[in-house]
C-alpha positions, -999 to 999 in steps of 0.1 A, spaced: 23 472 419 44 453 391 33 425 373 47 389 378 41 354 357 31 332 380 39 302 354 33 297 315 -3 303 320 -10 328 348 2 366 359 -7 381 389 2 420 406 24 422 434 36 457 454 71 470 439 87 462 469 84 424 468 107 393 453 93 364 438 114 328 440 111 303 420 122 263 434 108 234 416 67 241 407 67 264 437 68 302 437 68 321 462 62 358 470 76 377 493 85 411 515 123 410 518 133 436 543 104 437 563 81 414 553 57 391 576 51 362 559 53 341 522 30 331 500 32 304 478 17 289 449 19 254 431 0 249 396 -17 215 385 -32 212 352 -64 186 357 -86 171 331 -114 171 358 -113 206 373 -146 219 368 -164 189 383 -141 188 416 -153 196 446 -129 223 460 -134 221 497 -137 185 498 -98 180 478 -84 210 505 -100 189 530 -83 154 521 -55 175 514 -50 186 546 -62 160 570 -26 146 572 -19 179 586 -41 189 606 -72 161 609 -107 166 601 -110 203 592 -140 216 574 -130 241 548 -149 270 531 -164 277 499 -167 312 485 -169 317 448 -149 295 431 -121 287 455 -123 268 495 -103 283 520 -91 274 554 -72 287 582 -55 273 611 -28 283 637 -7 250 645 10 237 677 46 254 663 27 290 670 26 292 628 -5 309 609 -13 294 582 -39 307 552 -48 275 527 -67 283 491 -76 254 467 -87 279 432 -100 271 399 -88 281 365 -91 277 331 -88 238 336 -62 245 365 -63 240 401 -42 268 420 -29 253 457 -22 288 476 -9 285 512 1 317 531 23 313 565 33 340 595 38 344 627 8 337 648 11 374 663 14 391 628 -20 371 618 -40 399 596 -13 422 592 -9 416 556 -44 400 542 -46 431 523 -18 428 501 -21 388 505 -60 390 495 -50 416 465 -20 393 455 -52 363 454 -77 385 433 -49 396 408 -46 362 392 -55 363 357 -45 342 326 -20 356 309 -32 367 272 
């Protein structure tokens, strides 16, 4: 595992074996040779984090998307997951942080689904502030 900075404010481990790319506020982590799928994460800084209601924001944010989905709360972050019409797996987090909100979104091919949670779940418990 190496370790990455996410942004200014966050680090997180990856496996030696994967790239990181940066475009705009979104980085993304990835498998090059024979990786399955990306993750990617976008950062928002928010006066109001602590009092927002996580599953509720994932929900609005994805109801464009998708409708009226019904996402889940476990510790401090909501989750959702979803195959679409194009035959695309998609994993969704909303986290909290230190006054940030962490959007997470994880995509594959709908016949790779759970092939790399593992690594994708490690990647997700690895976020720490950086000191």
């Amino acid at each position: 595992m190496k370790l990455i900075h996410l942004n200014n404010n966050f680090i997180a481990q990856i496996p030696n074996n994967w790239d990181v790319k940066i475009t705009q506020d979104v980085i993304s982590l990835f498998e090059p040779l024979n990786g399955l799928g990306v993750i990617q994460f976008s950062f928002y800084k928010v006066q109001n984090a602590d009092s927002l209601n996580l599953t509720e924001e994932l929900d609005e944010y994805l109801k464009d998307k998708y409708g009226n989905i019904n996402a889940n709360l476990i510790n401090d972050y909501a989750y959702f997951n979803i195959v679409s019409f194009s035959g695309i797996f998609w994993r969704y987090w909303l986290l909290r942080k230190a006054g940030n909100i962490i959007f997470i979104s994880y995509n594959c091919a709908k016949e790779d689904i759970n092939k790399e949670d593992d690594t994708i779940d490690n990647i997700i418990r690895s976020i720490e502030i950086q000191k």
